[in-house]
Biotite code that builds the C-alpha atoms (Angstrom):
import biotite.structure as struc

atoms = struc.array([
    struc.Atom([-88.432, -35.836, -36.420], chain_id="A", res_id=1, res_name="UNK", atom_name="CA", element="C"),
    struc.Atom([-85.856, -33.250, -35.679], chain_id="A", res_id=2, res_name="UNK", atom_name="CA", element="C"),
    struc.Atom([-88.191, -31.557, -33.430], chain_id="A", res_id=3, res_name="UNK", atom_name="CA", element="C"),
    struc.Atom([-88.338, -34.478, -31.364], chain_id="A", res_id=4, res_name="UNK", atom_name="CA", element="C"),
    struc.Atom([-84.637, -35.194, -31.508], chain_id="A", res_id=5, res_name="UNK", atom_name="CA", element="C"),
    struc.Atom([-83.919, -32.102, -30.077], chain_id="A", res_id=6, res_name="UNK", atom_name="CA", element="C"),
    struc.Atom([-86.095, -32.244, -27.464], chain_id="A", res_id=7, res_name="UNK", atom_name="CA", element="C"),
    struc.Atom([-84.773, -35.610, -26.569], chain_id="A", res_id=8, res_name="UNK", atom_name="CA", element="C"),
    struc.Atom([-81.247, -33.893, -26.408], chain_id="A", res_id=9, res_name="UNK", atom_name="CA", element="C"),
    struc.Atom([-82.652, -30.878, -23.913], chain_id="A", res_id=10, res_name="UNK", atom_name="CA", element="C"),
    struc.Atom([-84.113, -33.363, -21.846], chain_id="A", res_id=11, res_name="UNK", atom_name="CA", element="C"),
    struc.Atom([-80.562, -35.475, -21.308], chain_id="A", res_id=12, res_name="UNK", atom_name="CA", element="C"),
    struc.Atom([-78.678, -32.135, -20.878], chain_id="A", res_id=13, res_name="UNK", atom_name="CA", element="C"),
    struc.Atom([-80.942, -31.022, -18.072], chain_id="A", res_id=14, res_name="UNK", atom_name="CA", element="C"),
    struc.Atom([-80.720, -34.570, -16.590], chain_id="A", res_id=15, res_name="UNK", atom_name="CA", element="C"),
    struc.Atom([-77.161, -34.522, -16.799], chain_id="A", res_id=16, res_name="UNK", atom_name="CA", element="C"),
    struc.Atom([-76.733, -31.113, -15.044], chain_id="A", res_id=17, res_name="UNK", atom_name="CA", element="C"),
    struc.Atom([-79.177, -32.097, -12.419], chain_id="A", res_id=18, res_name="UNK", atom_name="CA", element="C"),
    struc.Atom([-76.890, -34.940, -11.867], chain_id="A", res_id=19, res_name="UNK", atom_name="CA", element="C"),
    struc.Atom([-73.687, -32.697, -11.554], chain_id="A", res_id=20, res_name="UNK", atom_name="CA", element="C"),
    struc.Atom([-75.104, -30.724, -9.477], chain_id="A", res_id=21, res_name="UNK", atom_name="CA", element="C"),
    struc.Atom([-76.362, -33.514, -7.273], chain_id="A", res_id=22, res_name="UNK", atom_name="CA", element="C"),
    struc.Atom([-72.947, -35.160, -7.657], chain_id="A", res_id=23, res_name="UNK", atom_name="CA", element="C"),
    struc.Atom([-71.341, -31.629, -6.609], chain_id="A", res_id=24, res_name="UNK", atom_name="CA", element="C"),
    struc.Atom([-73.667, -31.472, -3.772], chain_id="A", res_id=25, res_name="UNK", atom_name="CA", element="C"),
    struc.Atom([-72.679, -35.124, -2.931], chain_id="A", res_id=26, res_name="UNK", atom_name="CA", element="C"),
    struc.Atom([-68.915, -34.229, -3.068], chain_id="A", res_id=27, res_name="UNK", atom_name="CA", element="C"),
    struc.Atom([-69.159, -31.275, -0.828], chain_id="A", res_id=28, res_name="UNK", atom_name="CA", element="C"),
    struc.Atom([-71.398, -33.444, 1.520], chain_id="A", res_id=29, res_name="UNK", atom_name="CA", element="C"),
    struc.Atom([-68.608, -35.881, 1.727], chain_id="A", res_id=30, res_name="UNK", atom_name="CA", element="C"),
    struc.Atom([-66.157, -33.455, 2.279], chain_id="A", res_id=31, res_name="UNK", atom_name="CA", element="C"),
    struc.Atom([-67.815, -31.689, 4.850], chain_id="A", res_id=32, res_name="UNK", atom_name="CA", element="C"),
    struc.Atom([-68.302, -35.233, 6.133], chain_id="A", res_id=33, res_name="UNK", atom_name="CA", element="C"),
    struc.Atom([-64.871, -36.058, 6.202], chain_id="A", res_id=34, res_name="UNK", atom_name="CA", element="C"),
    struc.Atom([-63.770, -32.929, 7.667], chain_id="A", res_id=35, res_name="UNK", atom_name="CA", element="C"),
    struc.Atom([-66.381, -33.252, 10.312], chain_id="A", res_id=36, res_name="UNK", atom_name="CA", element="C"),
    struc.Atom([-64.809, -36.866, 11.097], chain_id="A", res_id=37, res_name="UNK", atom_name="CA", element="C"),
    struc.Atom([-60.898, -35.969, 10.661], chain_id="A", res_id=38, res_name="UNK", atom_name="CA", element="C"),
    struc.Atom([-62.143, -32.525, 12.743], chain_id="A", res_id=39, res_name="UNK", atom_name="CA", element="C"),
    struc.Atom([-63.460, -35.072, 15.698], chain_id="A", res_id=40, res_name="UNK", atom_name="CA", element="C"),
    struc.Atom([-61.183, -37.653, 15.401], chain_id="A", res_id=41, res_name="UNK", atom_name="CA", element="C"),
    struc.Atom([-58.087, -35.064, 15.955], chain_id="A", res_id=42, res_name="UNK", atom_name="CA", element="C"),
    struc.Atom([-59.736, -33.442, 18.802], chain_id="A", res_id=43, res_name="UNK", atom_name="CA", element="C"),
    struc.Atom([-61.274, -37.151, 20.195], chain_id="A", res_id=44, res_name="UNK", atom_name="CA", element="C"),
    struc.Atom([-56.941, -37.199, 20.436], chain_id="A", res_id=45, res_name="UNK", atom_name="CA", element="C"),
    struc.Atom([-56.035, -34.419, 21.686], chain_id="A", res_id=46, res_name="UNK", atom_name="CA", element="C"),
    struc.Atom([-58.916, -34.274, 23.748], chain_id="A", res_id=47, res_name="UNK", atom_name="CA", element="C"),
    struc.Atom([-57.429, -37.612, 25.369], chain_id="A", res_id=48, res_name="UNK", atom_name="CA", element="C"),
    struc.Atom([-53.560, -36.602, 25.187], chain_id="A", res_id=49, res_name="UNK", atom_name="CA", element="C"),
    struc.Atom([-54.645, -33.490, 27.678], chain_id="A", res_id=50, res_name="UNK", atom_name="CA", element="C"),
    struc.Atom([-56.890, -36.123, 29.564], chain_id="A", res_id=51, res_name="UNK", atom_name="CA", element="C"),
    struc.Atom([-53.478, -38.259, 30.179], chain_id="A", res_id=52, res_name="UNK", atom_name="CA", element="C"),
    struc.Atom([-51.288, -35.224, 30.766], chain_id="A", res_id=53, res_name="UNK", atom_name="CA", element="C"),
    struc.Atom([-53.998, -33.957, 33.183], chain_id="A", res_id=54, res_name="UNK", atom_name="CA", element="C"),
    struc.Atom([-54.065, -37.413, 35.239], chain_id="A", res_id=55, res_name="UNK", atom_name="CA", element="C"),
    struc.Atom([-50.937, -37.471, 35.195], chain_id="A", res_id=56, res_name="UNK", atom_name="CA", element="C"),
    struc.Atom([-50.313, -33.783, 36.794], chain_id="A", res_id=57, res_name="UNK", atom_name="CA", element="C"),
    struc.Atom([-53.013, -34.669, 39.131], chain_id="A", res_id=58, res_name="UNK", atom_name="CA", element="C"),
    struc.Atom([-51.171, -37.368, 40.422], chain_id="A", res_id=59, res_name="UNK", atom_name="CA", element="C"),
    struc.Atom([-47.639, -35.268, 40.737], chain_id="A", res_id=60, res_name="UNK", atom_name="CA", element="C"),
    struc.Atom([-49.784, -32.579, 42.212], chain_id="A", res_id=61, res_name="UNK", atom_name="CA", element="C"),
    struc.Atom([-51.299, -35.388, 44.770], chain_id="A", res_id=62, res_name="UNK", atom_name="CA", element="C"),
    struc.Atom([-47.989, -36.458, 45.278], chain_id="A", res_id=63, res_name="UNK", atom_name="CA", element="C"),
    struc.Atom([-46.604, -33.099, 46.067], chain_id="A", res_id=64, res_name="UNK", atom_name="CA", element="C"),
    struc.Atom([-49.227, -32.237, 48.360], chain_id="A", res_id=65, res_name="UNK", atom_name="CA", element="C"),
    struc.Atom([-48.950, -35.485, 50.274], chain_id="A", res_id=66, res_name="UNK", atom_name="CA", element="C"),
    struc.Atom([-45.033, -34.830, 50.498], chain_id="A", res_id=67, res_name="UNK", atom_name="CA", element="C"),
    struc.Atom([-46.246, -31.254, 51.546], chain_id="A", res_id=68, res_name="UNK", atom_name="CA", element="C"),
    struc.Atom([-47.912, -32.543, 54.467], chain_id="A", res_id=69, res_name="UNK", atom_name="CA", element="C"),
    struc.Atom([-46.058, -35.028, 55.248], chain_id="A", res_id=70, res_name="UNK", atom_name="CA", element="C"),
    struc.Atom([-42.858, -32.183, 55.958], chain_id="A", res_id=71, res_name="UNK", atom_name="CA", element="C"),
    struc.Atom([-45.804, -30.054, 57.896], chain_id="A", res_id=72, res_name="UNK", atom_name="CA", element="C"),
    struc.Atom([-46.218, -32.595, 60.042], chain_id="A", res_id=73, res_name="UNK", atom_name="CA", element="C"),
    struc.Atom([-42.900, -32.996, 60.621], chain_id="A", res_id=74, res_name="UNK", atom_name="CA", element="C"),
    struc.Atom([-41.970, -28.855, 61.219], chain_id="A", res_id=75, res_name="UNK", atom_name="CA", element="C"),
    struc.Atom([-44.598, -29.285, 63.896], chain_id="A", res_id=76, res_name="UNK", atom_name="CA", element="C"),
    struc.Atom([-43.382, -32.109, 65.482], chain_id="A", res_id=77, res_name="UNK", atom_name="CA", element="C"),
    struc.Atom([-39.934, -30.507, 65.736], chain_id="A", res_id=78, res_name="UNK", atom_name="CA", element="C"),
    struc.Atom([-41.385, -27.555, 66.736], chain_id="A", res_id=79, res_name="UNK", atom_name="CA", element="C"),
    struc.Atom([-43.117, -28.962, 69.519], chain_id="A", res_id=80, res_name="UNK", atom_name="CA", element="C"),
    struc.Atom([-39.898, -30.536, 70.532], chain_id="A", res_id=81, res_name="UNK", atom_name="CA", element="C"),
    struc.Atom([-38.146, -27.328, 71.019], chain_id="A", res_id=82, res_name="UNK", atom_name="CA", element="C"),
    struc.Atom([-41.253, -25.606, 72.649], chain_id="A", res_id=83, res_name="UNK", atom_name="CA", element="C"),
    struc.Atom([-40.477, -28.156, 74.898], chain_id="A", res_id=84, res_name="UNK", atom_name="CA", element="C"),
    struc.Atom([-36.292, -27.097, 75.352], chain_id="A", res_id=85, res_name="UNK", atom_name="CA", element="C"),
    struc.Atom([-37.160, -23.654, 75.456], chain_id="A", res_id=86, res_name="UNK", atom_name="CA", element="C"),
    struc.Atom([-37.174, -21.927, 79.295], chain_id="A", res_id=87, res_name="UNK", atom_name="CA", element="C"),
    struc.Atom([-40.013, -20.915, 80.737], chain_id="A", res_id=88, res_name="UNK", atom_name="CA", element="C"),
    struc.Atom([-40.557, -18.000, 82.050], chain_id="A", res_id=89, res_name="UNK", atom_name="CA", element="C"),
    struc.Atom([-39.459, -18.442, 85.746], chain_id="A", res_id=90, res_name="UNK", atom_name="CA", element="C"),
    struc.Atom([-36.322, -20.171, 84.143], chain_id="A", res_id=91, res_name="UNK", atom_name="CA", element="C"),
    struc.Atom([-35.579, -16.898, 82.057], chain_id="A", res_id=92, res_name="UNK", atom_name="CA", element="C"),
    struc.Atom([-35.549, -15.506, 85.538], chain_id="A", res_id=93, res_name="UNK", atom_name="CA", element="C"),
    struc.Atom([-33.512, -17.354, 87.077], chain_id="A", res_id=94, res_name="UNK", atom_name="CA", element="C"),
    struc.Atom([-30.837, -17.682, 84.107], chain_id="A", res_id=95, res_name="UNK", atom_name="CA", element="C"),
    struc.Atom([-31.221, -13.687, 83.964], chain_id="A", res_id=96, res_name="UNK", atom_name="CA", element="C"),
    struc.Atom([-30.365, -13.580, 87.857], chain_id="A", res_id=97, res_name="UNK", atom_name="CA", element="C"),
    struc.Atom([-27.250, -16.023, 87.485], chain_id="A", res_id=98, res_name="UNK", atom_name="CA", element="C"),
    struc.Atom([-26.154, -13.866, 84.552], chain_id="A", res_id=99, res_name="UNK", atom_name="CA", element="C"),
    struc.Atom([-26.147, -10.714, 86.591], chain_id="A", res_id=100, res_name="UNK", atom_name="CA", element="C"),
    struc.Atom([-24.732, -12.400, 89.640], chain_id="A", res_id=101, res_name="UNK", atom_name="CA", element="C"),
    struc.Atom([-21.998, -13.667, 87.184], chain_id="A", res_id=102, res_name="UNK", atom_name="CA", element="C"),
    struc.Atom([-21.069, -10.145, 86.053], chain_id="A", res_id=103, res_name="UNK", atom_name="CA", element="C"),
    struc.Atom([-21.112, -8.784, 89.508], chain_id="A", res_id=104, res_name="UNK", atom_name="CA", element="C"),
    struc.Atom([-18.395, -11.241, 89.761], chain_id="A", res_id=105, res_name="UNK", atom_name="CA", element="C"),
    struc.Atom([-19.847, -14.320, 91.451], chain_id="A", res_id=106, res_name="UNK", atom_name="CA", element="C"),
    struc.Atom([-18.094, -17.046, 90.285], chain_id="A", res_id=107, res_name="UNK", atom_name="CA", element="C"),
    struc.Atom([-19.662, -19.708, 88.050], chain_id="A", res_id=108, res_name="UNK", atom_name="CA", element="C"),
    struc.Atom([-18.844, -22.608, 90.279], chain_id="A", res_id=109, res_name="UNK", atom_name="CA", element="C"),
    struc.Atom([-20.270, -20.604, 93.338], chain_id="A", res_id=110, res_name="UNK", atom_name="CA", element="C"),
    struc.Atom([-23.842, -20.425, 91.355], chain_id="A", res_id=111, res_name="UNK", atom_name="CA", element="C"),
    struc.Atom([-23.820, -23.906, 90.509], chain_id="A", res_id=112, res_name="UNK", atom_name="CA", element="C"),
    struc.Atom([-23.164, -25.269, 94.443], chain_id="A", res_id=113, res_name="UNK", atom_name="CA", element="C"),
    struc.Atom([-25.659, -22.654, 95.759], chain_id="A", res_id=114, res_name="UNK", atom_name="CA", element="C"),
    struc.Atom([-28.039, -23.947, 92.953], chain_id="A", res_id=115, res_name="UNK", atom_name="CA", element="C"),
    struc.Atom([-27.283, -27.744, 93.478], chain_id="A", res_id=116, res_name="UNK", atom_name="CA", element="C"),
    struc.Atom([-27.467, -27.094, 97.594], chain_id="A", res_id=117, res_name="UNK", atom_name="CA", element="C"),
    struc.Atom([-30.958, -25.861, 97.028], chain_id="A", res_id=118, res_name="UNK", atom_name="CA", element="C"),
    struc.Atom([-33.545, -28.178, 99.168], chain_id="A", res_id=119, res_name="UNK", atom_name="CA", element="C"),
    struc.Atom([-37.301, -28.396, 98.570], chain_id="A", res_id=120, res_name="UNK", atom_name="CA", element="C"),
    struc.Atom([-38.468, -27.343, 101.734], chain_id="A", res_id=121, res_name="UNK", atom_name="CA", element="C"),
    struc.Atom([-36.526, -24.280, 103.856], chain_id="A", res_id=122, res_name="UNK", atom_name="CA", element="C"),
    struc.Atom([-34.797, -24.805, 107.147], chain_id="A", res_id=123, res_name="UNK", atom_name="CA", element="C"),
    struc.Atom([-35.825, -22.026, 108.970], chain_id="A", res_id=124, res_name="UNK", atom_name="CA", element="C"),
    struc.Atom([-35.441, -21.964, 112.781], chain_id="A", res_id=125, res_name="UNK", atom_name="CA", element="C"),
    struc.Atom([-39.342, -21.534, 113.194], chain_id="A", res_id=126, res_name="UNK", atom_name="CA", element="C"),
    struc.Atom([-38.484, -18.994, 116.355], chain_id="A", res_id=127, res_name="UNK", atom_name="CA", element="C"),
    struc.Atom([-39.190, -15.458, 115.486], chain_id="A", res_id=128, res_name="UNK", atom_name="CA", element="C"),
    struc.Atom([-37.769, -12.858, 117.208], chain_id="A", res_id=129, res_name="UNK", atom_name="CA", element="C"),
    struc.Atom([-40.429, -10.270, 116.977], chain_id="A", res_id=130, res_name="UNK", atom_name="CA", element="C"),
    struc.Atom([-39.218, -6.242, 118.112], chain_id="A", res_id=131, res_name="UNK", atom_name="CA", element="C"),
    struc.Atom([-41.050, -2.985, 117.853], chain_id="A", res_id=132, res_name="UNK", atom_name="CA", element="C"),
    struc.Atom([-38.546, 0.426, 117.702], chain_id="A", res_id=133, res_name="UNK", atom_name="CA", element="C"),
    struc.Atom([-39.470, 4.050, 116.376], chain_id="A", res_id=134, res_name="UNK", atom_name="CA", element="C"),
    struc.Atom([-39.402, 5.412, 113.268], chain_id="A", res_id=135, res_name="UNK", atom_name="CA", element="C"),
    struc.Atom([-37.240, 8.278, 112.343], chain_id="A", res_id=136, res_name="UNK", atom_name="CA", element="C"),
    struc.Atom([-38.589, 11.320, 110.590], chain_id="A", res_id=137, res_name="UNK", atom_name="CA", element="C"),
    struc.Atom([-37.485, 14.431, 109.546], chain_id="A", res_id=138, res_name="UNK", atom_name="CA", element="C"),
    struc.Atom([-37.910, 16.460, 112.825], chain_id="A", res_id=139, res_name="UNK", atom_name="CA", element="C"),
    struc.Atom([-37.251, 13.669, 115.179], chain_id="A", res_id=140, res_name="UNK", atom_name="CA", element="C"),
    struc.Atom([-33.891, 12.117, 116.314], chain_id="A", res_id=141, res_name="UNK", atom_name="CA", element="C"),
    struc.Atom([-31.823, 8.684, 115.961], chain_id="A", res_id=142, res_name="UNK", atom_name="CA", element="C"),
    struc.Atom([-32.755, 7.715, 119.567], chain_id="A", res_id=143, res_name="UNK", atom_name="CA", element="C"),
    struc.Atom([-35.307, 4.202, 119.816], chain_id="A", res_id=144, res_name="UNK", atom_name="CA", element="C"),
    struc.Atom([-35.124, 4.246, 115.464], chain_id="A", res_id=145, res_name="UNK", atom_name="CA", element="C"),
    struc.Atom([-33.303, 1.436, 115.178], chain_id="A", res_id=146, res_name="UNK", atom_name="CA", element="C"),
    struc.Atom([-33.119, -2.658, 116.832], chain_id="A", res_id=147, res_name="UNK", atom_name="CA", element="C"),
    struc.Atom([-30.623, -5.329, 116.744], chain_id="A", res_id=148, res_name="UNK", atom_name="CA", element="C"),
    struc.Atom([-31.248, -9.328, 115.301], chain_id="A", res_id=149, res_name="UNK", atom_name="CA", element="C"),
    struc.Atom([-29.995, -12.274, 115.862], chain_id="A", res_id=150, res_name="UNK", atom_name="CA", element="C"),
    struc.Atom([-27.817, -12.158, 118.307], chain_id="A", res_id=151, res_name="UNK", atom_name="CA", element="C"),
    struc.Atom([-26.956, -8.305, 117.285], chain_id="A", res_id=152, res_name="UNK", atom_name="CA", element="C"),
    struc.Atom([-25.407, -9.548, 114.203], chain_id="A", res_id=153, res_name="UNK", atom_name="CA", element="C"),
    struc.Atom([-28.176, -7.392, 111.602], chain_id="A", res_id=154, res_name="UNK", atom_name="CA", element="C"),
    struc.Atom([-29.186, -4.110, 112.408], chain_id="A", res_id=155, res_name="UNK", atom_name="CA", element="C"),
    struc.Atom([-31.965, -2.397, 111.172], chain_id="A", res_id=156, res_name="UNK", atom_name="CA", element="C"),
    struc.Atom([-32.815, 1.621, 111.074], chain_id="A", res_id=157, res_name="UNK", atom_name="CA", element="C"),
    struc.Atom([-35.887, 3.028, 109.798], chain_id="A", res_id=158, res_name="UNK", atom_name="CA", element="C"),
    struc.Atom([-36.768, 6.409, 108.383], chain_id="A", res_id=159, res_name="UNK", atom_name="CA", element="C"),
    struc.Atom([-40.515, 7.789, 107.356], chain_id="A", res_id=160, res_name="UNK", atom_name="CA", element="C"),
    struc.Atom([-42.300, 11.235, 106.653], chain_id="A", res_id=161, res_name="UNK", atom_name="CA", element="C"),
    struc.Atom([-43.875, 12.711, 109.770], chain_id="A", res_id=162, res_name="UNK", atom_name="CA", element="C"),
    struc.Atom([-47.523, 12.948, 110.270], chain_id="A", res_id=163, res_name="UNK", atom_name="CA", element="C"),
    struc.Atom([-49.424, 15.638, 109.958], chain_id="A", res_id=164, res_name="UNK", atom_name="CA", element="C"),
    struc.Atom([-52.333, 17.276, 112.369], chain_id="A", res_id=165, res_name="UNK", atom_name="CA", element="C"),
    struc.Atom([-55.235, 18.613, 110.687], chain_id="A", res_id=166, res_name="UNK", atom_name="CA", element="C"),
    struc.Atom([-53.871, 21.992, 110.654], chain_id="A", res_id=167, res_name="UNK", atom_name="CA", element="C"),
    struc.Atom([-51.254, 20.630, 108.616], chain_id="A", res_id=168, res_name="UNK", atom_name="CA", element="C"),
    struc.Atom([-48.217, 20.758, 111.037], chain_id="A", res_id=169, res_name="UNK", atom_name="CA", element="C"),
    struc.Atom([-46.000, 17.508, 111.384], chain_id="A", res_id=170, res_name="UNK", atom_name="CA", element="C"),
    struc.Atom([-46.307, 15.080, 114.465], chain_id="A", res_id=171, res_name="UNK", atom_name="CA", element="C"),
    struc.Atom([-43.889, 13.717, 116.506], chain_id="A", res_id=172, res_name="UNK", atom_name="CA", element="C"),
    struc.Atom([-43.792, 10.237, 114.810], chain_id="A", res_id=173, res_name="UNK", atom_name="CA", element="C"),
    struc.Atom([-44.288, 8.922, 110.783], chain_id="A", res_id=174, res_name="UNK", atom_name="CA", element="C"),
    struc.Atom([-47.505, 8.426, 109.214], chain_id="A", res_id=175, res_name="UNK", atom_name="CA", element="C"),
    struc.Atom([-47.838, 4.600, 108.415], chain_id="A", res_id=176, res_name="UNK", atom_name="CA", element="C"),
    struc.Atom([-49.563, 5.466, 105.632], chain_id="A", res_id=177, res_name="UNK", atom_name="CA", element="C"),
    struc.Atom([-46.635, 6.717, 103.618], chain_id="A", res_id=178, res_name="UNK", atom_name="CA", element="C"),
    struc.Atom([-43.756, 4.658, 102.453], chain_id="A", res_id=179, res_name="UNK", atom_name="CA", element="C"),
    struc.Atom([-40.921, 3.791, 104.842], chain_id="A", res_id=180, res_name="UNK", atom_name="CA", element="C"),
    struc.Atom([-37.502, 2.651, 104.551], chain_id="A", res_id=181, res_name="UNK", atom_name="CA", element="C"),
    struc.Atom([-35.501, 0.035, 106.088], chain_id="A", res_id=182, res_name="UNK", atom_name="CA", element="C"),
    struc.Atom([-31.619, 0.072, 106.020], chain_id="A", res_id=183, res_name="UNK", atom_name="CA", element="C"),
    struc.Atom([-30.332, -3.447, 107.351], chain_id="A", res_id=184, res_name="UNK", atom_name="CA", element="C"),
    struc.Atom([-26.587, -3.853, 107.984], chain_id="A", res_id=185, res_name="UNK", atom_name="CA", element="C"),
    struc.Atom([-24.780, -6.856, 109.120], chain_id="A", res_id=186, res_name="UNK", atom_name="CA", element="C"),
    struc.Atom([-21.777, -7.284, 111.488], chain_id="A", res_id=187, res_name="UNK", atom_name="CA", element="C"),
    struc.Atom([-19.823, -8.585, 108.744], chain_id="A", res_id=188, res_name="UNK", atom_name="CA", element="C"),
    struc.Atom([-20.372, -5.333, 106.215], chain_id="A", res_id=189, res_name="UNK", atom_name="CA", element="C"),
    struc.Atom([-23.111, -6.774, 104.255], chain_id="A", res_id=190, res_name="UNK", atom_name="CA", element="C"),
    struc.Atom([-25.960, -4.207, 103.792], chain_id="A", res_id=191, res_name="UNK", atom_name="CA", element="C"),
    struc.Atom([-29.868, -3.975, 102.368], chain_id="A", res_id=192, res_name="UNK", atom_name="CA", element="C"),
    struc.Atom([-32.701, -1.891, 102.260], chain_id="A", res_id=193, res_name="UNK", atom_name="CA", element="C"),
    struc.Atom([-35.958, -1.834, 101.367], chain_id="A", res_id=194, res_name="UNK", atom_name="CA", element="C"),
    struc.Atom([-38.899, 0.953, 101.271], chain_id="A", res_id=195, res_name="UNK", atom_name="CA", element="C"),
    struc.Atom([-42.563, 1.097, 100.620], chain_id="A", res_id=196, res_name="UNK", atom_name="CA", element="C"),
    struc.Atom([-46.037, 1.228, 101.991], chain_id="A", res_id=197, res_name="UNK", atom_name="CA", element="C"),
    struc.Atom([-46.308, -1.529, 104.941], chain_id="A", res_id=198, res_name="UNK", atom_name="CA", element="C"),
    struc.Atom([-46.702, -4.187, 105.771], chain_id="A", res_id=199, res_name="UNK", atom_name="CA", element="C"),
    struc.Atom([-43.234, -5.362, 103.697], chain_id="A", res_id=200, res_name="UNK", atom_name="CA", element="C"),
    struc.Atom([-41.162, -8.044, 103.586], chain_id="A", res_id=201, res_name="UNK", atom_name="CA", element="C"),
    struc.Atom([-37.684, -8.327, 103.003], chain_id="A", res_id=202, res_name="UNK", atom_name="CA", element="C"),
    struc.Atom([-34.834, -11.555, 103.384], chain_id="A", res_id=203, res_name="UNK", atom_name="CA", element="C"),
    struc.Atom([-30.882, -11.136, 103.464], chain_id="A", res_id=204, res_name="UNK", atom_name="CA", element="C"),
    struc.Atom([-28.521, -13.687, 102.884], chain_id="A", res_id=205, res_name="UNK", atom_name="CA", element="C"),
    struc.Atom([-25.241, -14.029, 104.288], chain_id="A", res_id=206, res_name="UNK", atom_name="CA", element="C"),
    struc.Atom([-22.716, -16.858, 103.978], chain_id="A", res_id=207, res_name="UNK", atom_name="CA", element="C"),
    struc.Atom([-24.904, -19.557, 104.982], chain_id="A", res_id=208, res_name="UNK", atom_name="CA", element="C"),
    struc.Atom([-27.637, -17.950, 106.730], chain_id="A", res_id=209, res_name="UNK", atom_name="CA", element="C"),
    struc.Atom([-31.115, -16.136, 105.270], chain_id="A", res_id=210, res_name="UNK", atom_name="CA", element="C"),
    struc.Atom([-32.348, -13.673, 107.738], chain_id="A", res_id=211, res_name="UNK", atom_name="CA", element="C"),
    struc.Atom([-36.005, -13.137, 106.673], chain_id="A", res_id=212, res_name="UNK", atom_name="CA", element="C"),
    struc.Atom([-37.650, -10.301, 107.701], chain_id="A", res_id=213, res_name="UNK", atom_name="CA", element="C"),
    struc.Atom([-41.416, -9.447, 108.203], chain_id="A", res_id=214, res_name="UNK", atom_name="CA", element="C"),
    struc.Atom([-42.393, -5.565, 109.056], chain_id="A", res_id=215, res_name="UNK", atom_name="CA", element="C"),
    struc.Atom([-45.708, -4.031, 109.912], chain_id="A", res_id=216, res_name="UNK", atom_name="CA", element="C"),
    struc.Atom([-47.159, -0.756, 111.854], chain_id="A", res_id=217, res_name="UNK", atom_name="CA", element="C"),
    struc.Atom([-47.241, -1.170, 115.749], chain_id="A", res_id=218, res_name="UNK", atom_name="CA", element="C"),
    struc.Atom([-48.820, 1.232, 118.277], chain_id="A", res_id=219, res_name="UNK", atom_name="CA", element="C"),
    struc.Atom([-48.613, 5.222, 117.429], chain_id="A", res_id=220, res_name="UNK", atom_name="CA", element="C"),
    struc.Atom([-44.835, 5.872, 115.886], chain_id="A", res_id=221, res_name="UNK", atom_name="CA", element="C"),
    struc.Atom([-43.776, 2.089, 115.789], chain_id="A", res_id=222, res_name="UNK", atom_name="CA", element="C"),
    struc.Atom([-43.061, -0.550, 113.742], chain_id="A", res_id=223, res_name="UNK", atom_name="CA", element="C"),
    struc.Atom([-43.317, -4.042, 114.459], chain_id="A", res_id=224, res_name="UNK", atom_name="CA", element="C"),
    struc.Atom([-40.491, -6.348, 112.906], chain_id="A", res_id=225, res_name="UNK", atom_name="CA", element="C"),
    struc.Atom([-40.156, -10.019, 112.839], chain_id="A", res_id=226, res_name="UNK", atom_name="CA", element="C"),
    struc.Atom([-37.071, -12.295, 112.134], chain_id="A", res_id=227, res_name="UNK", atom_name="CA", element="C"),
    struc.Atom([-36.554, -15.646, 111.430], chain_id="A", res_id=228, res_name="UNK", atom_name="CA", element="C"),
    struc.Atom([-33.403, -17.770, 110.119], chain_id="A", res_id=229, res_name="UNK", atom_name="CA", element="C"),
    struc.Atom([-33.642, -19.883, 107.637], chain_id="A", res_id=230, res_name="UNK", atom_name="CA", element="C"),
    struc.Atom([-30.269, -22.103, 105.964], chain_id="A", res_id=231, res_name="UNK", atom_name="CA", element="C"),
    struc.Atom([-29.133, -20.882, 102.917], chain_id="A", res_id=232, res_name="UNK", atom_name="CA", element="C"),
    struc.Atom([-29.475, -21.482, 100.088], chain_id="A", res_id=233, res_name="UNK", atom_name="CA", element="C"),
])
């Protein structure tokens, strides 16, 4: 009878730690469980907190750029504006050639009636006087190196290097192929000149008149030179 009791007894004290053990098991399950859920529903919350922050930085960050381009737009439109104000090259020049004329001592005023006078087309008389004269060189004298224009008001000397034979000794008159120079002087005091290889060109204004000048080689030791008149400016 006792035998049995205790038997009885082992029997309900293993069944009873089984059961605390499953019941320990169970509670660790649960927590794990619960952890698990708290563990996803935090981060389902955060993980949509960042999702609002992040739409809404997209949509300051879409806003900036569109502002962004919105002012690039705008720098280029005011940039093609003053592209457009800006000289161009040929008016550099000519601002550059009223500056200088302006510290020579040309009066303003004088620049801006010669400017405004300015036609189109050029008056020119469309009658050149066309004159051939020698060159002077270094072992030849003044005599025949020099011609009058326009009714002797402009007078024009030339000077050149002497050309050579082939033993090397100069000639008599200037080799065209060398630069010349042209010294023009008018009655009134005014004065130019000019040099290089010809043909050349060359124009003088005085007071109201533009003499304009067009010089090539003529037969052995001559130049050819043609004027015409033009109004100025």
């Amino acid at each position: 009878m006792k035998l049995g009791t205790s038997y009885r007894r082992e029997r309900q004290r293993q069944r009873n730690r089984m059961l605390w053990t499953l019941f320990k098991w169970l509670m660790l399950v649960g927590l794990i469980a619960a952890a698990a859920g708290y563990a996803w529903v935090t981060a389902s919350r955060v993980a949509g907190q960042e999702a609002v922050a992040l739409k809404v930085e997209n949509k300051q960050l879409t806003t900036q750029v569109a502002t962004l381009e919105t002012a690039l737009r705008e720098s280029k439109a005011q940039e093609a504006v003053l592209q457009d104000r800006l000289p161009s090259p040929d008016e550099m020049a000519l601002l550059e050639t009223a500056r200088k004329k302006a510290a020579d001592g040309v009066a303003l005023p004088r620049l801006t009636e010669i400017i405004s006078s300015a036609t189109r087309e050029r008056r020119c008389d469309g009658n050149p006087i066309v004159k051939r004269f020698r060159v002077r060189t270094p072992i030849t004298g003044d005599e025949g190196t020099a011609a009058t224009f326009g009714n002797n008001v402009i007078t024009i000397r030339a000077e050149g290097r002497s050309a050579r034979n082939e033993a090397g000794n100069p000639e008599a008159w200037f080799d065209p192929a060398q630069p010349i120079a042209l010294n023009f002087l008018h009655i009134n005091g005014a004065a130019g000149r000019t040099e290089g290889v010809l043909p050349l060109s060359y124009a003088m204004a005085v007071g109201k008149d533009e003499y304009r000048f067009q010089i090539d080689k003529g037969p052995i030791g001559l130049i050819v030179v043609a004027m015409d008149r033009c109004d100025y400016p």
